[in-house]
C-alpha atoms as a printed R data frame, in Angstrom:
    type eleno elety resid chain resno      x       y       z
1   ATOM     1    CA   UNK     A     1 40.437 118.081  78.003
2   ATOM     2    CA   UNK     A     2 39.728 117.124  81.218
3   ATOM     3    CA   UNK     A     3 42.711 114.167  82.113
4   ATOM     4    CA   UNK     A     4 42.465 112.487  85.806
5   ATOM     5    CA   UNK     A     5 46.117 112.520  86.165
6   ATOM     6    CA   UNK     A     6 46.544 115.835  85.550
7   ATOM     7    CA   UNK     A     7 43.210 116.907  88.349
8   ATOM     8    CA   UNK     A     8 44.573 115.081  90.853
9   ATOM     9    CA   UNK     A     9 47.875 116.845  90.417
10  ATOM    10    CA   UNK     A    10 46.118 120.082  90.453
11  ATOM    11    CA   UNK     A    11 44.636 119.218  93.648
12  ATOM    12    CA   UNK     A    12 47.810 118.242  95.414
13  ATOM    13    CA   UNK     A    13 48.602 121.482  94.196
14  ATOM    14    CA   UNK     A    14 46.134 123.798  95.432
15  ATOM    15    CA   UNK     A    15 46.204 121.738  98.650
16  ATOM    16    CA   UNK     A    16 50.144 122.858  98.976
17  ATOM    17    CA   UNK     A    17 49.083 126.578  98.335
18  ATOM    18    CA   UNK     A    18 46.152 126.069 101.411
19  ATOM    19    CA   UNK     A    19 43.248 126.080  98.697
20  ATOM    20    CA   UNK     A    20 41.911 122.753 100.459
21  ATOM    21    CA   UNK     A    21 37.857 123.306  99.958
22  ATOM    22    CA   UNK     A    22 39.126 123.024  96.137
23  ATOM    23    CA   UNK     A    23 41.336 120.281  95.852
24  ATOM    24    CA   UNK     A    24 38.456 118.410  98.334
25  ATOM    25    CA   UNK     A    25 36.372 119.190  95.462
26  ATOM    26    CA   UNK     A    26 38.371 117.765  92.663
27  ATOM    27    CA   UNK     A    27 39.123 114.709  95.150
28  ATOM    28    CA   UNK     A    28 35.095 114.423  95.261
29  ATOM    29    CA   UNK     A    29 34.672 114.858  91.328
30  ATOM    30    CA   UNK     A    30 37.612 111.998  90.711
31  ATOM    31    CA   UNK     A    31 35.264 109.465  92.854
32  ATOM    32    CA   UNK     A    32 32.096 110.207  91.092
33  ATOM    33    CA   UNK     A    33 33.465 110.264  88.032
34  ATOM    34    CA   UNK     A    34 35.426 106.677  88.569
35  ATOM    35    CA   UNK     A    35 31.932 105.350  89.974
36  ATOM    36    CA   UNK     A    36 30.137 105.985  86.737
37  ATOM    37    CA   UNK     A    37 31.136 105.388  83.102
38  ATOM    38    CA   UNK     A    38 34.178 106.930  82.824
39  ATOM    39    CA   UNK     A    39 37.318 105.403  83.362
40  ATOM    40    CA   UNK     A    40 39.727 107.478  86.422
41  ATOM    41    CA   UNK     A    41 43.212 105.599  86.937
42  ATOM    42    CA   UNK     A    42 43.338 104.308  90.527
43  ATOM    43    CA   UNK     A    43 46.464 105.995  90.463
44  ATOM    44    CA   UNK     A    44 45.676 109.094  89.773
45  ATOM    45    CA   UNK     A    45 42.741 108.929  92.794
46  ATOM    46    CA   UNK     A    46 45.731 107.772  94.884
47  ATOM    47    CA   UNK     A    47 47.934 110.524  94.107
48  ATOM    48    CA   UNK     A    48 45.205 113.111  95.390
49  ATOM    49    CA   UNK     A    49 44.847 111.021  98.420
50  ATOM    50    CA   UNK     A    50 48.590 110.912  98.908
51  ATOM    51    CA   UNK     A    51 48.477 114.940  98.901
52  ATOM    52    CA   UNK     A    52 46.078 114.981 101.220
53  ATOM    53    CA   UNK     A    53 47.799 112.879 103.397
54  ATOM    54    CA   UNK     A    54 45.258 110.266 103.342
55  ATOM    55    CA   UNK     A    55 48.165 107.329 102.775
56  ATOM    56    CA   UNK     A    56 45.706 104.413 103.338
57  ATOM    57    CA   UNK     A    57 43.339 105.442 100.810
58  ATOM    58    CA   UNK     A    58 46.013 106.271  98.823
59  ATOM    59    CA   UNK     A    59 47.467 102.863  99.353
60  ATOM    60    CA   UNK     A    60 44.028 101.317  99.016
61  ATOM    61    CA   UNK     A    61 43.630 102.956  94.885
62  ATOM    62    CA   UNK     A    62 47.406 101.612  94.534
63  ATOM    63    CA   UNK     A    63 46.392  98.052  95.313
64  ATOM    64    CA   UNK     A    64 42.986  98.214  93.500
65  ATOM    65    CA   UNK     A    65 45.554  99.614  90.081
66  ATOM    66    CA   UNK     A    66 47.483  96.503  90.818
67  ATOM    67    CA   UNK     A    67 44.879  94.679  90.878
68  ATOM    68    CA   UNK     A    68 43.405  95.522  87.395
69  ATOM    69    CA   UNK     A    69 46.272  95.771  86.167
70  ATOM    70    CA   UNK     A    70 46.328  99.779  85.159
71  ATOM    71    CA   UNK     A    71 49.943 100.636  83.979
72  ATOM    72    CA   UNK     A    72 50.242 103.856  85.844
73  ATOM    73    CA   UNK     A    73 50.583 101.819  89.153
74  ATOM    74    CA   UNK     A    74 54.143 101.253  88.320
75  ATOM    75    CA   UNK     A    75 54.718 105.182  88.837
76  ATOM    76    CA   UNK     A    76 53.996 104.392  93.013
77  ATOM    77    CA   UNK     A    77 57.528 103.438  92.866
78  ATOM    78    CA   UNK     A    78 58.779 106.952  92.112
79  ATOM    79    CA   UNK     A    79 55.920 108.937  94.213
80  ATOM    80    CA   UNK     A    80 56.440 106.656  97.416
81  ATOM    81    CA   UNK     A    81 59.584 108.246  98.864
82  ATOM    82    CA   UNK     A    82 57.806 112.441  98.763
83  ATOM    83    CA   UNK     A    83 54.992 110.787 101.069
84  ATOM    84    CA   UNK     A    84 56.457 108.854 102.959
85  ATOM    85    CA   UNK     A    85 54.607 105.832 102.888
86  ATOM    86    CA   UNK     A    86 58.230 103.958 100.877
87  ATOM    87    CA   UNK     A    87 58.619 101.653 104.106
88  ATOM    88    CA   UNK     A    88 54.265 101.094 104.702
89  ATOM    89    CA   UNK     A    89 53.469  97.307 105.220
90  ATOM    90    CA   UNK     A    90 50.795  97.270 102.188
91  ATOM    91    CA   UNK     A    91 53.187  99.439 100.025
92  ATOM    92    CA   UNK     A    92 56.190  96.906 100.556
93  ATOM    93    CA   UNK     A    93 53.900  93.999  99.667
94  ATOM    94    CA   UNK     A    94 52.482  95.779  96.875
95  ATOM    95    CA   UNK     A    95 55.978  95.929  95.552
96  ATOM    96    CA   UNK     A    96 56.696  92.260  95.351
97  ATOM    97    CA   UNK     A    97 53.745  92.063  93.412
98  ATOM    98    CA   UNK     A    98 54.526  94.015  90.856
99  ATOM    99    CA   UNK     A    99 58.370  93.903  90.741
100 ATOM   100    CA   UNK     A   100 58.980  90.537  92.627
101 ATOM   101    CA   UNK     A   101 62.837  90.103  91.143
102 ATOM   102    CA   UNK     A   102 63.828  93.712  92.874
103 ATOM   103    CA   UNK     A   103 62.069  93.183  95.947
104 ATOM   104    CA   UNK     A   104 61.891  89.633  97.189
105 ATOM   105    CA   UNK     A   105 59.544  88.591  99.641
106 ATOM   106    CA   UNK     A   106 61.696  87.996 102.940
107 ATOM   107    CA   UNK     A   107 62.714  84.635 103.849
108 ATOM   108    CA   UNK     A   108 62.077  83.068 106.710
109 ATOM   109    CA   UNK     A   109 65.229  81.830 108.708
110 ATOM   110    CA   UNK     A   110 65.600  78.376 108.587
111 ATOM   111    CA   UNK     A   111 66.303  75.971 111.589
């Protein structure tokens, strides 16, 4: 079987070992595959992205999980640190989104 998740960790994969032409493929298969009928966790797109060192499109398939509400989103939390994109504008705001209570919106300073 043929699971998103476990393609797009394939490609970041291959992409470590310097096989880029096929995790760019695998990247390309994700997206026409999550444009048709078949459902391909924005997370999972992300995490290719994220290998490829693409952070805003990965950050872009993170917000559009949050958005519908796909329940591997909540795993950004543990990949954000290995890419570096933990202290990213859109990835801190994403966070109060989802986990509000641990990571409160900052307040503003009062007068």
């Amino acid at each position: 079987m043929d699971v998103p998740l476990g393609q797009s960790s394939r490609s970041v994969t291959l992409r470590m070992l310097g096989r880029t032409e096929e995790a760019d493929r695998i990247i390309e298969d994700l997206e026409r595959r999550s444009s048709g009928s078949e459902f391909v966790s924005p997370f999972a797109l992300a995490v290719a992205y994220f290998g490829k060192g693409d952070l805003e499109r990965g950050l872009d398939h993170i917000e559009e999980g949050v958005e519908m509400r796909d329940f591997l989103s909540l795993y950004s939390r543990l990949i954000s640190h290995p890419y570096g994109f933990h202290d990213h504008p859109c990835y801190q705001a994403l966070l109060q989104r989802i986990w509000p209570a641990d990571f409160p919106a900052e307040q503003e300073a009062s007068p």
